[in-house]
N, C-alpha and C positions, 0 to 999 in steps of 0.2 A: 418601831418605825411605822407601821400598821397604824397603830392608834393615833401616832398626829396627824398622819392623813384622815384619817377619818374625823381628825376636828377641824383641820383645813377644810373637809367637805360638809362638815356642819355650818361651818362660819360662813361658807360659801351662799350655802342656801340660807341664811339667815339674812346675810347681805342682797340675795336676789330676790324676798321675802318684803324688804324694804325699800327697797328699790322699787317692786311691783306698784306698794300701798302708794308710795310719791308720787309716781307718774299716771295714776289713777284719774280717769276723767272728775270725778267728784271732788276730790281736794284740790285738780288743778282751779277748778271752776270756783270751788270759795278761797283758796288763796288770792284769785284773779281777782274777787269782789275786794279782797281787804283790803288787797294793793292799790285798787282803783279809788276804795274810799279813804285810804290814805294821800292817795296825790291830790285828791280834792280838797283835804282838809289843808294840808299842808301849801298849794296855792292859795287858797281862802287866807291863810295865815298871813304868806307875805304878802300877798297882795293887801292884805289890809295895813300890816305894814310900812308896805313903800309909800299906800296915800297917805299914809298918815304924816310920813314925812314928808313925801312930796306934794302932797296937797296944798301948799300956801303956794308952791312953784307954777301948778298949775291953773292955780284961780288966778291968775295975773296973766293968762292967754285969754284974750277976749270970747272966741268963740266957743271953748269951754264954762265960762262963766255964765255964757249967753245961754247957753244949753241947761247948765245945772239950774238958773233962774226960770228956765220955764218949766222945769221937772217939777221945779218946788211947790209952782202955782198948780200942777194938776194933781199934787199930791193935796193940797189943800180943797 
């Protein structure tokens, strides 16, 4: 009886061992980074996406058009 308590209390500390390393300011800090450069990527995505579909929909609103034509000319 003895001995699985004392692996219950191994496991214990092993669990609150990993737990400790998780909640760490440093890993929260680069998971924080991955996550944020994944919602970036992932907006960039659809976003390119949706104009690509909707882009004929929206060149047919005048003052959209009007706008991307004078982009064009300061890009030139």
């Amino acid at each position: 009886m003895e001995n699985q308590s004392d692996k219950i209390v191994e496991h214990l500390d092993l669990l609150n061992r990993q737990i400790a390393r998780q909640n760490s300011l440093g890993r929260m800090f680069v998971v924080g980074i991955f996550y944020g450069i994944g919602f970036f990527v992932g907006s960039a995505i659809i976003a390119t996406i949706a104009l690509g579909v909707l882009g004929p929909w929206f060149a047919k609103i005048s003052w959209v058009r009007s706008a991307f034509d004078a982009g064009a000319v300061l890009v030139r």
